[in-house]
N, C-alpha and C positions, 0 to 999 in steps of 0.2 A: 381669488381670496384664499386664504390659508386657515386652517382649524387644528387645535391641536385636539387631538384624542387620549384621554387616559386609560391605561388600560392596573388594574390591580395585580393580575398576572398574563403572563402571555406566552407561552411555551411550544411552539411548532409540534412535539412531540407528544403533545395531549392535546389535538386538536379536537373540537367539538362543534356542536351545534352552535356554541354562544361564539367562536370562532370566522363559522362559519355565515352566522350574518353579520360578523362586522366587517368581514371581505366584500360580501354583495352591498353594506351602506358604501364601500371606501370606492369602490367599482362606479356604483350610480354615482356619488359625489363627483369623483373623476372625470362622468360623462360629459357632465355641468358645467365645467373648468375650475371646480375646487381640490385645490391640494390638503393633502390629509396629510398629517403626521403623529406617529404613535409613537406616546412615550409613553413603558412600560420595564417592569425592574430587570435589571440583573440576571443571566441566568449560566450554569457553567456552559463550558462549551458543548455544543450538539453537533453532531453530522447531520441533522435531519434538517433537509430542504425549508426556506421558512418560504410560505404562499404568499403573506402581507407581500413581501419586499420583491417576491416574482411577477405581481399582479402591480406591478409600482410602486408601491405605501413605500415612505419612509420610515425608518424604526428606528428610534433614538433609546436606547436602555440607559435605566438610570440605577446610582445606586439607595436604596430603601434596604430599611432594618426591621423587624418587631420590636418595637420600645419598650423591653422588659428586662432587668435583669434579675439573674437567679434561676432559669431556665434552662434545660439541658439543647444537646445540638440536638436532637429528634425532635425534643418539642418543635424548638426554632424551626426546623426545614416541613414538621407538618403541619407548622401554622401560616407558612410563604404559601405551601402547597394549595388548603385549604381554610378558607376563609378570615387569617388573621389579619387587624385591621395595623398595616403599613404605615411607616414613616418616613420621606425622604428630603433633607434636606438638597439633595439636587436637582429634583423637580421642582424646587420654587424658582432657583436660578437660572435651570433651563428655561422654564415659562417667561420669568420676569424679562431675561435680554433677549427674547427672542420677539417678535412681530405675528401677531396673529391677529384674525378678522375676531375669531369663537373658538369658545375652549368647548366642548364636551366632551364629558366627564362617564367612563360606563363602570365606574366605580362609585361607591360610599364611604362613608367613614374619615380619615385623614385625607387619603388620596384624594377625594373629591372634596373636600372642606380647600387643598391645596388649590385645586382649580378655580373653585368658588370665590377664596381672597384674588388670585391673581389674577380673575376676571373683572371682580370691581375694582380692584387698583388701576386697571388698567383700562376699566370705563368700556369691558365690551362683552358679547351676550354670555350667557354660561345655562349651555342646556345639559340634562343627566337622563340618561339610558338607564331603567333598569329592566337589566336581563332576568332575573334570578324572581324571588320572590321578597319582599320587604312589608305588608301588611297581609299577603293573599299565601299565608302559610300554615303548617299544621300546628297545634299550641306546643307541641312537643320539639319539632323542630322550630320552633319560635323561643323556648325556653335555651333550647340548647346553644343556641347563636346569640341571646342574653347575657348568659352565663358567664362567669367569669374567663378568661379566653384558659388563664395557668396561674401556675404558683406564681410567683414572684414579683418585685416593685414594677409597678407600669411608671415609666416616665414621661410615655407619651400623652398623657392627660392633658397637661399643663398646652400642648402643643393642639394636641385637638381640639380645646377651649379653642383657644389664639384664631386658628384657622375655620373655627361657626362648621365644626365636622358634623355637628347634631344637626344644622340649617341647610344641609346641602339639598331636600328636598323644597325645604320652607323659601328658599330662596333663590332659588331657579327660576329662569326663565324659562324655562320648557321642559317637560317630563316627559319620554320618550317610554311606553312600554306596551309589550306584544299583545297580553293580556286583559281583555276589557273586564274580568273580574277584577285584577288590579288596577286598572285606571278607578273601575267603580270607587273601588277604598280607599286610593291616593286622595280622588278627589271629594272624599268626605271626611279626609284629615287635613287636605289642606285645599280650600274649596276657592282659595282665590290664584290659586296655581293652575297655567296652560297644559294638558295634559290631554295627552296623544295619543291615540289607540293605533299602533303601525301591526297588523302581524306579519309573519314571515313568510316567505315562500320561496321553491327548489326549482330550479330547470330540469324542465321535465325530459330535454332534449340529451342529459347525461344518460337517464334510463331508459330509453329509445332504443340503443346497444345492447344485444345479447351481450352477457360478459359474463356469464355459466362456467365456461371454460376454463375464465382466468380464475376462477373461485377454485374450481373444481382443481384446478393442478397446484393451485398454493396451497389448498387444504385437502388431499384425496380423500380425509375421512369423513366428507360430508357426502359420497358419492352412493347410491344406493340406500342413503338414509331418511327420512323425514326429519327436515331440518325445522330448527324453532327458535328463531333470531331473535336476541336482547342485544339493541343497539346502544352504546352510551358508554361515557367514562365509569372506572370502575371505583364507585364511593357509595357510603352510606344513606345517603339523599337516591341515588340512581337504585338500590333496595337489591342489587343481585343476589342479596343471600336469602330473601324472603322465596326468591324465583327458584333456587336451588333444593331449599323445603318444598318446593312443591314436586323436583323431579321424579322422586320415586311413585309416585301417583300417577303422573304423563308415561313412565318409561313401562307404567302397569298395562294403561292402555295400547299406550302405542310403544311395543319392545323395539323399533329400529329406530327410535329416536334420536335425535343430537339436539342435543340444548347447546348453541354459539353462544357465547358473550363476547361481542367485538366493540373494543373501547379501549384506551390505553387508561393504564391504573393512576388515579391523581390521590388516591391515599393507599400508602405504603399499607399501613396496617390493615388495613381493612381487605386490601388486595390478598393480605397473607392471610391471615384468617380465612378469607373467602377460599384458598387453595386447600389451606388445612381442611375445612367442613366435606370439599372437594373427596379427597382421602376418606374420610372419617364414614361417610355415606357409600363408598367403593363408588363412584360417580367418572371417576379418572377415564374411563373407555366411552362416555356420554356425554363427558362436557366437554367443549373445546374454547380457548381463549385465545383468542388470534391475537390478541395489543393490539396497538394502536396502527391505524390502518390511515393513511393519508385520505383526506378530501378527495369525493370522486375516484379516488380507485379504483380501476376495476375489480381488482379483487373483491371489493368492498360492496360493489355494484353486483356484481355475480353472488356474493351470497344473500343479497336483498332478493333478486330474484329469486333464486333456490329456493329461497324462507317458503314453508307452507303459510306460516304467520310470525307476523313483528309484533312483539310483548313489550309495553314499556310496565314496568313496577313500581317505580319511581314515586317514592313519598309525598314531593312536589315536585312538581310538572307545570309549567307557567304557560307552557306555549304546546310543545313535544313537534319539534321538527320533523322527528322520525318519522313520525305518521305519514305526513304530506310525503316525505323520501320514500316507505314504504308504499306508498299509492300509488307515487310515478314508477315504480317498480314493478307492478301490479299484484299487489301483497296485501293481503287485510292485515288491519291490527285488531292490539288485544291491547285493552289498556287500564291501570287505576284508575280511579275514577277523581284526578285532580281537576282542577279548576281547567288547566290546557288543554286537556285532552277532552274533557266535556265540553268544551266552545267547538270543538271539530266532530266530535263524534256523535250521532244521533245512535245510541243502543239499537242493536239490534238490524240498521239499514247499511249503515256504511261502516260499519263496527260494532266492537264491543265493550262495555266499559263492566268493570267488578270492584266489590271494595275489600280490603286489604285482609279485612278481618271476618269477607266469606270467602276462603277459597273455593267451595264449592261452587259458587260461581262465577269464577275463573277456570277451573277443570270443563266447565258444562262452557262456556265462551270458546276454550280450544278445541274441542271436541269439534263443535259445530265450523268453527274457521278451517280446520281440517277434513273434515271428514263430509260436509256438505257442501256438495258443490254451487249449485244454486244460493247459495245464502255466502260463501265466496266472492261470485262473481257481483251481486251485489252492494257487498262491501267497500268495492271497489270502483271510488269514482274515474267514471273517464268523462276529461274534456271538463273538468269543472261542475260535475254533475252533482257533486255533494249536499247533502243538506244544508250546511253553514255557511253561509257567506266566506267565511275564511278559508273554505278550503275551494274555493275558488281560484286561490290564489295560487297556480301550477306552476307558474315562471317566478322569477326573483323581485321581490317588489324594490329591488334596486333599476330594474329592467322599466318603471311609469314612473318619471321626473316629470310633473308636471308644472314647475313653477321656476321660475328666472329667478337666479341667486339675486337680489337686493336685499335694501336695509328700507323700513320702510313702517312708519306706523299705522295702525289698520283699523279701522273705525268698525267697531264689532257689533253685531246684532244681533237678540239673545231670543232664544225657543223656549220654552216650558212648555212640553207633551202633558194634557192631559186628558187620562181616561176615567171616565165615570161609571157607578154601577158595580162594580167588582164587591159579591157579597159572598156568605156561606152558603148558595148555591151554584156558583162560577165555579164552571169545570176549569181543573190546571191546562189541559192541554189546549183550551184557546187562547189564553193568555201566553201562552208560548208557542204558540201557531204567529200570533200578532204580529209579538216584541221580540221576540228573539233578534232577528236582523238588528231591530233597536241594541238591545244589550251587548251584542257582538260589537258593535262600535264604538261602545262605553257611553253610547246615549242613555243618561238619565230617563224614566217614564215614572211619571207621578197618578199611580192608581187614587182615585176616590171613592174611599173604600166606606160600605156600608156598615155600621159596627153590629147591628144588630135588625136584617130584614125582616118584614112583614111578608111573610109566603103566601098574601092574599090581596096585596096591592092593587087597587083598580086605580087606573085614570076616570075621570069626569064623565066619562062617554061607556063606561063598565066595562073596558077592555082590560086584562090583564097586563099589566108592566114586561115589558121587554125582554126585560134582566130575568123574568118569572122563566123557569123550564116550561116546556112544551107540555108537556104534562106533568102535574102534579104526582108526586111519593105518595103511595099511600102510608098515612100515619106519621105525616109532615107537622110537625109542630105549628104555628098561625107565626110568632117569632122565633129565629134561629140567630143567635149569635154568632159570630165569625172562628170563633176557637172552636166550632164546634166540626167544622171542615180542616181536620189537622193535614191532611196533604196539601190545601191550600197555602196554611200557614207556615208549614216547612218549605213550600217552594219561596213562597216571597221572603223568606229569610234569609235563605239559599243563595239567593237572588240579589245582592246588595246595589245593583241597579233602579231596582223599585222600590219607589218611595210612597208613604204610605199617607192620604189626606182623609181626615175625617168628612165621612162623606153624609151631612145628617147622623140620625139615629135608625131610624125604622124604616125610613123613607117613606113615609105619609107623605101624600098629595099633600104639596103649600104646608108642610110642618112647621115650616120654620115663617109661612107666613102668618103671625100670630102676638096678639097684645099681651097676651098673657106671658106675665114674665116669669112666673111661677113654674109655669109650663115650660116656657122655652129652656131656661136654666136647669129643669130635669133632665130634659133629652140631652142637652149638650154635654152634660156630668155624665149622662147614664151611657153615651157613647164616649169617650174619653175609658170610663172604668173597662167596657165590651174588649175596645181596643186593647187597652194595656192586658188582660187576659190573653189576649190571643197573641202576647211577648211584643208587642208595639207602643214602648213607654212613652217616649218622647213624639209627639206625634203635634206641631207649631203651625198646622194651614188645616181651613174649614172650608168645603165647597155647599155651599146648601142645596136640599132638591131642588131640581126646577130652576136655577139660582133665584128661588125669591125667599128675600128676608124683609121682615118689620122695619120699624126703626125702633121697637126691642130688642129686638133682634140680632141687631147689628151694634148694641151696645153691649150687649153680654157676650156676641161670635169676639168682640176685639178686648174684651178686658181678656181672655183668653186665647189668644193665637195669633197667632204675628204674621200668617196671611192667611185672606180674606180673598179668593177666585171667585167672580161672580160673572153675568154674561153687562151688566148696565146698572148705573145709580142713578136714582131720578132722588132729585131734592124732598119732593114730599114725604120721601119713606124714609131716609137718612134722619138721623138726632139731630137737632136743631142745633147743638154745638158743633156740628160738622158744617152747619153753611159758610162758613167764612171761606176754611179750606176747597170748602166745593167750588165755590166761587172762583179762586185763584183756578183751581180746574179747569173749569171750562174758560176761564179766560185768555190762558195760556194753551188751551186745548191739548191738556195731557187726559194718556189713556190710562195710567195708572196714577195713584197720589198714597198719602199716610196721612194716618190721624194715630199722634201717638205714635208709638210702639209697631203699629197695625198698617203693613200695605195691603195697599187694596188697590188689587189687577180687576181689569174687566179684560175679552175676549170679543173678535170680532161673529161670534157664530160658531155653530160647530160646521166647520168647512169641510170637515170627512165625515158625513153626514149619507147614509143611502137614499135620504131625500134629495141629494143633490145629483144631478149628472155625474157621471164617470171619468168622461173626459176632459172636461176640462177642471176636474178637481183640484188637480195637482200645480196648474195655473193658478188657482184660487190664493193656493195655501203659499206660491212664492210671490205673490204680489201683497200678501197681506204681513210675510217675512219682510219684505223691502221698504214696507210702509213704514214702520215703525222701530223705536228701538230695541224695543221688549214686546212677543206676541207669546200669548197664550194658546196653543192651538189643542181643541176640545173635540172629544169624539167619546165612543160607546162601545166598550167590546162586543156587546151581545148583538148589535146591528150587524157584525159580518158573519153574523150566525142564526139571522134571524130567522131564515128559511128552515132549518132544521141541518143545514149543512153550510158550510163555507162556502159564502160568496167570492170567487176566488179573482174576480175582474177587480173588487170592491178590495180585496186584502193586498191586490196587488201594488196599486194605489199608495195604502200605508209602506207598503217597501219600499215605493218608491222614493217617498216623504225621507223614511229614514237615512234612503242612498243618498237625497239632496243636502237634505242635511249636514251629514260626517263630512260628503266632500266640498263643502264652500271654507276657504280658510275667511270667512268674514263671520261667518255665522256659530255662534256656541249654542250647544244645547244643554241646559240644567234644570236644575229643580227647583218648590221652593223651598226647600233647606238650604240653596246656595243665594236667593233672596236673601232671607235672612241672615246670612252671614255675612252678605256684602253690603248690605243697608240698601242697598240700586246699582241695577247692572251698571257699572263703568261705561263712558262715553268712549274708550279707546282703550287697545289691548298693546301690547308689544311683542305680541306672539300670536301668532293664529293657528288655526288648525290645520296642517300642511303635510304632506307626503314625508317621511323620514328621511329619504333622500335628502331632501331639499331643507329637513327643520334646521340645521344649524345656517344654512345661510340666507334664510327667513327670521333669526329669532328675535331680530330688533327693529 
């Protein structure tokens, strides 16, 4: 099968990271027996070796313009460089007479609108890589890529209408991206779209090799120095000149310092500027700028080792390859604290992350990556030892093809993770002890959050509630609202993975089992208002305690909230305008049905339960996956905590779940926010969730 690849630029001479895995996709494809071919613009002529077309890819360049006129040649050449969105009428032509299985698209804008028409003209799949950031960005850098691109008439408007340039995510058949933050956000702007959480990863077997030497004689001024590596193209997003304010502080403490910056320049100005400041601070004797250094290099590879520490600064950071590069190097990093580089780094264990506007600590992170050894070598996973599931990832995940190129439609079966109990006294760090692995995958978890707990909850039997701390604070209020635990609420904000279900009010025993309508309708208003405080406006699914509701209950949870999680409906306690519906239910023996507006999921049990055996849990949970088409699977954070410590047989368990999960391409995991946006999970998907290798010739 044959796929054509877009690329928006592609310059051998600025090769990068986003380069760098679409050789290891075009490698695995290859394994498969798919032919790739990249069509990519125009560029003058280069001496520099191009890897695509070493490594086999075909490379077709086409000619593209910026459709503006009135624009000087500077603008034009640094809007091709960075970021300006491309017109080519030769890539429609190329596409149109040419045969292909899949286009994918690792561009936006026109270029991938191009793709997108010439896929559905031609009736075949169209999936879109995004490498960069496109929802998971800073507002500043969000505004600034908004903005208008330059002076002058855009003609390309009319052409980007034409070509659905705006739809190119809306209308994909498959979303490819490294970042399970960004998948999170993709998929709660476009929630009926397949979307993929692939991350990256380096052969560890390139930094195996001392390559010291070859560093050391292409640069001698790093020899006898305390080296301090900034890896990355040299632009405004990558922040070199934030990392340059900071040198005279480093060069205080540590006088034989070298600050490297090794990266070829992809903005002109910025590059100069960055030289000027160079001058301007007398820096010229402590900074060195190697350009752009080919893939794997030794050179390149010798000053990773040398590094005492690899710094990224970088504004946005989707993924940061560097890190994983600096690991198999055996090099700690140092990093902002983006969305990329916090999926791989746990502060403090295997890194350090700081934010942009403390540099204090970022001076207090280098010191320590430098200067302590013991907190070095732990920095530094070996063999996959890392905290985060992704940084497991040592070899190329072009290297695990695990699926036969077909075409093939795939009858999908949906999860909804639900955890109950998360109130204003859930400590942050079990909830990220739990989910984390979840979130790394861009699995959805849907908390049942309590809007306002009773810190005196008994059960029937005068035991204290679960969710209650081991001991009581002295000077604990009887009710605590959820806003009142603002680290809580900054993480789950933080967090756009976790979705947030009104969990009761108080949590009274049987609260919600109750005639009084009066009553009920309080609590349900008075948690609604708890929530939206604590920054949770829109908040469409109700799980009651206990799951027991009235059949008042259940008439005032549905004029308000569009799902309704329960464990079972018995007819007696349902509204009596519900028995018709009920009826069709059990007739047809569905697990879930509607009334109105209002689904209404039951669950088979909570099957990650520490009342349940250990071993065969996880048996449990995929036989009760395969039963059905939609399962609810329910559990309790505070149960793997119940001892006063992490039950770690019991949490392993949930890992497990998670790893089962991400890797079934039959299987999707959502929330109910994607309930409701779909009206009911689809019978059949046309995409499933599969290895990146293999997603283009999977995607229909």
């Amino acid at each position: 099968m044959r796929v054509a690849h877009l690329l928006r630029k592609y310059n051998p001479a600025e090769w990068g990271g986003t380069e760098t895995v679409i050789q290891q996709l075009f490698e695995g494809l290859r394994r498969d027996g798919v032919e790739s071919t990249v069509y990519c613009p125009e560029i003058a002529a280069a001496n520099a070796p191009d890897p695509l077309v070493a490594s086999g890819c075909q490379v077709q360049r086409f000619r593209a313009c910026v459709p503006i006129w009135g624009i000087s040649p500077e603008q034009r050449r640094q809007m091709i460089s960075v970021g300006g969105n491309l017109m080519s009428f030769d890539l429609i032509r190329a596409l149109w007479s040419t045969p292909f299985t899949v286009i994918h698209s690792h561009a936006l804008g026109r270029i991938g609108g191009i793709g997108l028409t010439m896929a559905r003209r031609k009736k075949i799949p169209f999936v879109v890589t995004v490498h960069g950031g496109v929802y998971d960005l800073p507002e500043t850098l969000r505004r600034a890529f908004n903005a208008p691109q330059a002076r002058g008439v855009e003609w390309g408007k009319p052409f980007g209408f034409l070509l659905r340039a705006r739809h190119v995510l809306t209308e994909a058949d498959a979303i490819l991206t490294c970042n399970p933050r960004e998948a999170a956000l993709i998929r709660q702007q476009h929630p009926d779209r397949r979307v993929i959480v692939q991350p990256h990863g380096v052969r560890a077997e390139i930094y195996e090799t001392d390559q010291r030497a070859a560093a050391r004689a292409a640069f001698p001024e790093i020899v006898g120095r305390t080296v301090v590596l900034s890896l990355g193209r040299i632009d405004g997003v990558k922040n070199q000149r934030w990392l340059l304010e900071q040198a005279p502080e480093l060069l205080r403490r540590y006088p034989d310092l070298l600050l490297v910056l090794a990266g070829a320049v992809t903005d002109e100005a910025y590059g100069e500027a960055l030289r000027h400041r160079i001058d301007e601070l007398g820096l010229s004797g402590n900074v060195l700028l190697t350009g752009k250094l080919p893939p794997a290099d030794p050179r390149l590879v010798g000053l990773m080792q040398e590094a005492k520490v690899a710094i990224l600064q970088s504004v946005s950071e989707t993924f940061g390859l560097v890190i994983l590069e600096a690991w198999a190097a055996g090099t700690p990093a140092v990093s902002s604290r983006t969305s990329g580089a916090s999926a791989l780094i746990e502060h403090g264990h295997n890194g350090w992350l700081f934010d942009l506007d403390r540099p204090a600590d970022f001076h207090a992170a280098v010191e320590t990556a430098i200067s302590n050894d013991d907190a070095r070598q732990r920095a530094i996973p070996r063999g996959g030892s890392g905290s985060s599931p992704t940084t497991t990832r040592v070899s190329s995940p072009a290297d695990s093809s695990n699926s036969t190129p077909t075409s093939r439609r795939i009858i999908m079966r949906y999860v909804i993770i639900r955890d109950d109990d998360t109130n204003a006294l859930t400590p942050v760090e079990c909830l990220e002890k739990l989910y984390r692995p979840f979130l790394a995958r861009g699995l959805p978890v849907n908390l049942a959050v309590i809007p306002e707990v009773r810190t005196d909850v008994r059960l029937p039997d005068g035991r204290p509630e679960g969710f209650l701390p081991r001991r009581a604070t002295p000077g604990t209020s009887a009710l605590m609202s959820l806003v009142e635990n603002v680290d809580l609420t900054t993480y789950l904000r933080a967090n756009p993975g976790y979705n947030v279900t009104q969990h009761g009010c108080h949590h009274d025993y049987f609260e919600f089992d109750s005639m009084d309508r009066m009553e009920v309708v309080r609590r349900l208003e008075l948690g609604r208002v708890r929530l939206r405080e604590a920054g949770f406006e829109r908040v469409n699914s109700f799980v009651a305690p206990y799951d027991k509701l009235s059949r008042v209950a259940f008439e005032e949870v549905a004029k308000r909230y569009r799902v309704l999680s329960t464990g079972w409906f018995e007819w007696r306690r349902i509204p009596r305008a519900w028995w018709p519906r009920y009826l069709l239910k059990k007739l047809f023996s569905r697990t879930h049905w509607s009334v109105g507006r209002t689904r209404l999921l039951s669950h088979p049990g909570c099957l990650l339960s520490y009342t349940r055996p250990v071993e065969p849990m996880l048996t449990a949970v995929k036989k009760a996956v395969a039963s059905q088409k939609l399962t609810v699977l329910v559990t309790h954070w505070w149960e793997y905590f119940r001892l006063g410590h992490p039950d770690e047989p019991f949490i392993d368990v949930l890992h497990q779940t998670a790893e089962y999960l991400a890797s079934q391409p039959d299987i999707c995991v959502i929330s109910f926010e994607d309930v409701i946006m779909r009206g009911k999970p689809r019978r059949a998907a046309t995409v499933a969730p599969i290895p990146a290798t293999a997603a283009v010739s999977e995607a229909r």
